[in-house]
C-alpha positions in Angstrom: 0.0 0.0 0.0 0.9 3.4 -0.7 0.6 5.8 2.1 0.3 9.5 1.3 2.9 11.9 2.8 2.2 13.9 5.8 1.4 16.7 3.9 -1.4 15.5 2.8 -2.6 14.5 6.4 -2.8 18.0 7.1 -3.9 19.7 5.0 -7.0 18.7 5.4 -7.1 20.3 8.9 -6.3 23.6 7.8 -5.9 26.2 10.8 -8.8 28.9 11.1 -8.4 31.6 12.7 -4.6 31.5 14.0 -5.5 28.3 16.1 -3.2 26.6 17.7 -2.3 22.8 15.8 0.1 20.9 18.3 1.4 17.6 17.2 0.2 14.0 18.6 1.3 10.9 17.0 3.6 11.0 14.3 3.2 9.9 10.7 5.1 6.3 11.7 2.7 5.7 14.8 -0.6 6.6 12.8 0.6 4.0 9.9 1.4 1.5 12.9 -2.2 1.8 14.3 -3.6 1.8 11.0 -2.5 -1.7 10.1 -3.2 -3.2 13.4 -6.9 -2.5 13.0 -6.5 -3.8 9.0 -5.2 -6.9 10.8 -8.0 -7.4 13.5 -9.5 -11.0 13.1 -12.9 -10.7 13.0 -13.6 -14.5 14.3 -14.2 -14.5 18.3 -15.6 -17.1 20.8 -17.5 -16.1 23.6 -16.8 -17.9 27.2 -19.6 -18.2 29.3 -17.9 -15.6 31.8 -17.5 -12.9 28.4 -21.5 -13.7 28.2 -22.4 -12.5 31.7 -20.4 -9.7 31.3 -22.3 -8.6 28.1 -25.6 -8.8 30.0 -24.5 -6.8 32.6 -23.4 -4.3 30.4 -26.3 -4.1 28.1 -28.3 -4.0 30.8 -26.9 -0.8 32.3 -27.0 0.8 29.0 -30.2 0.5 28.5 -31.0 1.9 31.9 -29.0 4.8 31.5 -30.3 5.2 27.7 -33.6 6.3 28.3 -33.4 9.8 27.6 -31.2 13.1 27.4 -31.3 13.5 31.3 -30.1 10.1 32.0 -27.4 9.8 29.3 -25.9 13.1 30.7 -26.2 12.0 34.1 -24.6 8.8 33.2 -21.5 10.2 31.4 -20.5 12.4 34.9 -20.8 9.9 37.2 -18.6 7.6 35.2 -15.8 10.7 35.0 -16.6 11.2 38.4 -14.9 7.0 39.0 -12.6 7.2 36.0 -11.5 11.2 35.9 -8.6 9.6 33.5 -11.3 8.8 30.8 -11.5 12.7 29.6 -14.0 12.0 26.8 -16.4 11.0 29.4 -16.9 14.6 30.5 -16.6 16.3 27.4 -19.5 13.4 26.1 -21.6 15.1 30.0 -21.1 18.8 28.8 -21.6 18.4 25.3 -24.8 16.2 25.9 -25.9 19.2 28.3 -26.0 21.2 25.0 -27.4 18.7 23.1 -30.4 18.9 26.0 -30.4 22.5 25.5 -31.0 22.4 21.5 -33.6 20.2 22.1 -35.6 22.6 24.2 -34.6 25.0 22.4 -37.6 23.9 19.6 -40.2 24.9 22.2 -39.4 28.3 23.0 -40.8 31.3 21.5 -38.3 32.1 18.7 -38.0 28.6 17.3 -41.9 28.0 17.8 -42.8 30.8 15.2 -40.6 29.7 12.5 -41.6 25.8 13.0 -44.6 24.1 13.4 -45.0 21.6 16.1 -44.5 18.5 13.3 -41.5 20.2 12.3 -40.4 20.2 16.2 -40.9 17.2 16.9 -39.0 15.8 13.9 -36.0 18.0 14.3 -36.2 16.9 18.1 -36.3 13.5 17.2 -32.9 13.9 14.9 -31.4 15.0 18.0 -32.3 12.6 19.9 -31.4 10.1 17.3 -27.8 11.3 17.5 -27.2 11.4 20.7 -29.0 8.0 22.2 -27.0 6.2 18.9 -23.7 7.9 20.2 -24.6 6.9 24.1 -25.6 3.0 23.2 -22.2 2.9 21.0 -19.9 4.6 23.7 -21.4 3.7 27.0 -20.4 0.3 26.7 -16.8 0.6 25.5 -16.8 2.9 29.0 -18.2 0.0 31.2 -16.0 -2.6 29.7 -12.6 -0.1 30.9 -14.1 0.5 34.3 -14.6 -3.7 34.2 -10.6 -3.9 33.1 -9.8 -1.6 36.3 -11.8 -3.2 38.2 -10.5 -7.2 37.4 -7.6 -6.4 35.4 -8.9 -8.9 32.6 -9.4 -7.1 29.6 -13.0 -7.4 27.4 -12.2 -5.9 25.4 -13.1 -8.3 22.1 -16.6 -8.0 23.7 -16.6 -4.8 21.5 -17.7 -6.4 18.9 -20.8 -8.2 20.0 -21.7 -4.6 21.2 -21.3 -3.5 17.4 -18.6 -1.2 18.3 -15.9 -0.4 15.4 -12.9 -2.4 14.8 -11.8 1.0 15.2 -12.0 1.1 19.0 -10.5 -2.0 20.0 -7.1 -0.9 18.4 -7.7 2.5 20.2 -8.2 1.3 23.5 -5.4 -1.6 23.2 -3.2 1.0 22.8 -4.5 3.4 25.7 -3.9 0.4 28.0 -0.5 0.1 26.4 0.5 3.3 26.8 -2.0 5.3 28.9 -2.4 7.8 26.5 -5.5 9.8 27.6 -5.3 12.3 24.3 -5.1 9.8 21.8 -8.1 8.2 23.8 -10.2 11.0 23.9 -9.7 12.1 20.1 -10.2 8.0 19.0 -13.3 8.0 20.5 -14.3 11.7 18.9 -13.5 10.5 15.6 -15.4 6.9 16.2 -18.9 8.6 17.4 -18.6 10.9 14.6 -18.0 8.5 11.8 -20.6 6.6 13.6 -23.6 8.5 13.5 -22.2 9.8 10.2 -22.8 6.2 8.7 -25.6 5.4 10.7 -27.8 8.5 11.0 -26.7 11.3 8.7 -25.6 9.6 5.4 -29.0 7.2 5.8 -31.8 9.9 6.9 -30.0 12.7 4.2 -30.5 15.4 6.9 -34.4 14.6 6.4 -35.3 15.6 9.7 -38.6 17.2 8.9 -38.4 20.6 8.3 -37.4 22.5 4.8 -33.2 22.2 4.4 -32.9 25.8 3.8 -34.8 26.3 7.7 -31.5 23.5 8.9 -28.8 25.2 7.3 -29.7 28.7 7.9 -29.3 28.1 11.6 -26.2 26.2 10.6 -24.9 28.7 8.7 -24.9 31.9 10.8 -23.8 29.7 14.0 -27.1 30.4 16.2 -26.2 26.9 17.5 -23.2 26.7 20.0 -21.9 24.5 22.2 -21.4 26.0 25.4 -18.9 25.4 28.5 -20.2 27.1 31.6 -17.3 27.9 34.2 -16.6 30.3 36.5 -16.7 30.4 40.6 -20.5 31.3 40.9 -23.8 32.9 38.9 -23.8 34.1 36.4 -21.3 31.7 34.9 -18.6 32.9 32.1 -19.6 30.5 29.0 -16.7 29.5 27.0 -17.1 27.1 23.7 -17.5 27.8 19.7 -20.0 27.7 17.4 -21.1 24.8 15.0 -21.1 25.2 11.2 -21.0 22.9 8.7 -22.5 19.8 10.4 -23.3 17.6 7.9 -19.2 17.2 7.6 -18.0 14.7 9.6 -14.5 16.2 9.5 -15.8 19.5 10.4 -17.7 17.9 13.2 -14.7 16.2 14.5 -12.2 18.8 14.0 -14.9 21.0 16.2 -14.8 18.1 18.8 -11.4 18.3 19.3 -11.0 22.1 19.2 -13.8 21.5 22.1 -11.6 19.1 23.9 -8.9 21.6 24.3 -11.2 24.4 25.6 -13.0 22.1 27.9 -9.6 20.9 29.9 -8.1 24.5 29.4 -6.7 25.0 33.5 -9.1 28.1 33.5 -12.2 26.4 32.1 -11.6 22.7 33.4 -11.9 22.9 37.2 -14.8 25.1 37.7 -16.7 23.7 34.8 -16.4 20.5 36.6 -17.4 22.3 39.9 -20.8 23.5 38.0 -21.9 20.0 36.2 -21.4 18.6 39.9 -23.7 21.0 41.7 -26.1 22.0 39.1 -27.9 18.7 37.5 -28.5 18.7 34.2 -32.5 19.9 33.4 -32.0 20.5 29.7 -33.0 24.1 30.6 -30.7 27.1 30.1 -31.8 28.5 33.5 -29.5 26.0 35.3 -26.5 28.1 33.9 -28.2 32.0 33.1 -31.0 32.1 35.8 -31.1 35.6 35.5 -31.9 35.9 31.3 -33.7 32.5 31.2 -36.4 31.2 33.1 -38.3 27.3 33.0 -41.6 29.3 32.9 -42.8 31.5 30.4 -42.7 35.2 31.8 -42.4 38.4 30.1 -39.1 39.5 31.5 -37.0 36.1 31.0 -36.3 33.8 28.0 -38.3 30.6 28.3 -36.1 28.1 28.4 -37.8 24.8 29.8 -37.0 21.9 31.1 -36.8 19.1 28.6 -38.8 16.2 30.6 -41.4 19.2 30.8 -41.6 19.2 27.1 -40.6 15.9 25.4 -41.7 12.4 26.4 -38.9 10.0 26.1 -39.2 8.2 22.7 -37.7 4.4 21.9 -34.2 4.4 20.8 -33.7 2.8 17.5 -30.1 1.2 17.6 -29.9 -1.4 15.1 -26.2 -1.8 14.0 -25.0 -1.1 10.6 -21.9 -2.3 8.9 -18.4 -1.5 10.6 -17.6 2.4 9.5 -14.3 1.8 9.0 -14.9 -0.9 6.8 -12.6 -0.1 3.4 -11.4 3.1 4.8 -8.1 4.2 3.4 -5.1 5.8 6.2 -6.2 8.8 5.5 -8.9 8.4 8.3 -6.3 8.4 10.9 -5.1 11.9 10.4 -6.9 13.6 13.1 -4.7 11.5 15.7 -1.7 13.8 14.1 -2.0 16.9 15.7 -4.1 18.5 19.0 -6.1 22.0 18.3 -5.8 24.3 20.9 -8.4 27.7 19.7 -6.1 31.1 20.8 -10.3 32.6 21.3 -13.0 30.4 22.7 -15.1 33.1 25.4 -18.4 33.4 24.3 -19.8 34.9 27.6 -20.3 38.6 25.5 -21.4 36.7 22.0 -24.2 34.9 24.3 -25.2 38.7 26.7 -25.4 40.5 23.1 -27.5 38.0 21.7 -29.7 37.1 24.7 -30.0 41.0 25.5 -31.4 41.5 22.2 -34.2 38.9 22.3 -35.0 40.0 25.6 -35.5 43.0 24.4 -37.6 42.3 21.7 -39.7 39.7 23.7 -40.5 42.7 26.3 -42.1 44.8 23.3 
């Protein structure tokens, strides 16, 4: 096999606005993983003992898969066991947003420009996402904390959980050599390409509502994913905005940017501090109590909370063939380098916006 030079690797992670691009593996390493996946037999056997520990598994899963609330809720308590595991908390915060964007449909703004079919079925796309990136995930979690735990490794249980050949190789590796970076951006780039194959690429972005209604929102970044921090109320928000989201390397490239602002030594500790004390609602007012409230008042944004607006709805998590199935090395290159964003405060983009819909809600 051929094996395209560097260059190529990065190029297609251009740097936007004078970010920061730190190297990771090298080119050697990358090739390395690469062919140990390629060479992953895909025969296993199953002891009685690997059977039980499936069931247990699955079992907690499904417990914890139920909806937006208990996903998120899951994903902290694991970090709060395993605080070496980072993706587990940037999975809590960035599920916080996902809660957020789903209540989002039911305030005032979004209810005038969609009707409540076309809410319900752009809710339902979120929802899709984030119960098929939880039922993928979770279990990959529950089999490390079963490694720490008996120091037998399950890790070929991954596969009868429908998890990509990807991950075995990533977290083989991890318990090599304990890195927690290339960890945390393996398992970036394996929900991505997974709801990529799964949801996006199948459903066409037919979530319900005209395209042009999606990717206007898309386009001029109203959505945002949002790090509260800060030592009390009203908390500084740090995070970027999302563009482009139908691009799975524009959504992983955005996850790893996110990954650096979330453990930034001036965003990690205190935006651990809040997810601890203030549980997840799904409403804005458990970070802005003062511009958003869970009831609908005239001097507030209405913000809800989710389990006050959507009923929990079945997951549908039937498996779909391997992502990285016939993918060529070029997949790997987001394990190059680390993105570290020079500007990621969003605390006055978020009072400028919020003031002005304030404002207009009050006339």
């Amino acid at each position: 096999m051929v094996y395209s030079p560097i260059s190529t690797f990065l190029n297609l992670f251009n740097k936007e606005n004078n970010d920061l691009t730190l190297p990771l593996l090298n080119m050697k390493d990358v090739v390395q993983l690469y062919d140990k996946i390629e060479q992953e037999s895909s025969l296993e056997i199953y002891f009685p003992e690997d059977l039980e520990i499936f069931r247990e598994i699955l079992d907690k899963v499904k417990r914890g898969n139920v909806n937006n609330i208990t996903r998120t809720s899951s994903y902290l308590e694991f970090f709060k066991k395993h605080s070496e595991i980072h993706w587990s908390f940037l999975a809590h915060m960035v599920s916080r947003n996902a809660g957020y964007h789903m209540t989002d449909m039911r305030n005032r703004l979004l209810t005038k420009l969609l009707n409540e079919g076309e809410q319900g079925a752009f809710f339902s796309f979120l929802e899709r996402c984030n119960a098929a990136i939880f039922h993928d995930a979770y279990p990959q979690l529950l089999l490390y904390e079963n490694w720490k735990v008996t120091g037998r490794s399950s890790f070929h249980l991954l596969k009868k959980f429908h998890v990509s050949i990807f991950m075995r190789a990533i977290w083989n590796e991890y318990i090599t050599t304990g890195n927690e970076q290339l960890l945390t951006l393996g398992l970036i780039m394996n929900e991505q390409h997974m709801i990529q194959r799964r949801i996006l690429t199948h459903s066409r972005l037919d979530i319900g509502i005209e395209k042009w209604k999606f990717f206007l929102q898309d386009r001029l970044e109203f959505t945002s994913i949002l790090f509260p921090y800060g030592k009390r109320s009203p908390y500084s928000l740090a995070g970027l905005s999302v563009s482009h989201f139908e691009q799975v390397q524009r959504r992983i490239l955005l996850g790893k940017k996110l990954y650096s602002i979330l453990f930034h030594r001036s965003v990690f500790p205190t935006a651990l501090s809040f997810a601890i004390h203030h549980s997840h609602t799904g409403s804005r007012w458990d970070y802005w109590p003062h511009i958003y409230s869970k009831q609908d008042i005239k001097t507030r944004l209405y913000s809800p909370s989710l389990r006050s607006v959507w009923d929990d709805i079945p997951s549908n998590t039937t498996p779909s063939i391997d992502w990285f199935a016939d993918q060529p090395v070029e997949v790997m290159s987001p394990l190059l380098t680390l993105e570290k964003p020079y500007h990621f405060s969003m605390t006055l983009k978020w009072k400028a916006m919020t003031s002005v819909l304030v404002n207009l809600k009050r006339e």
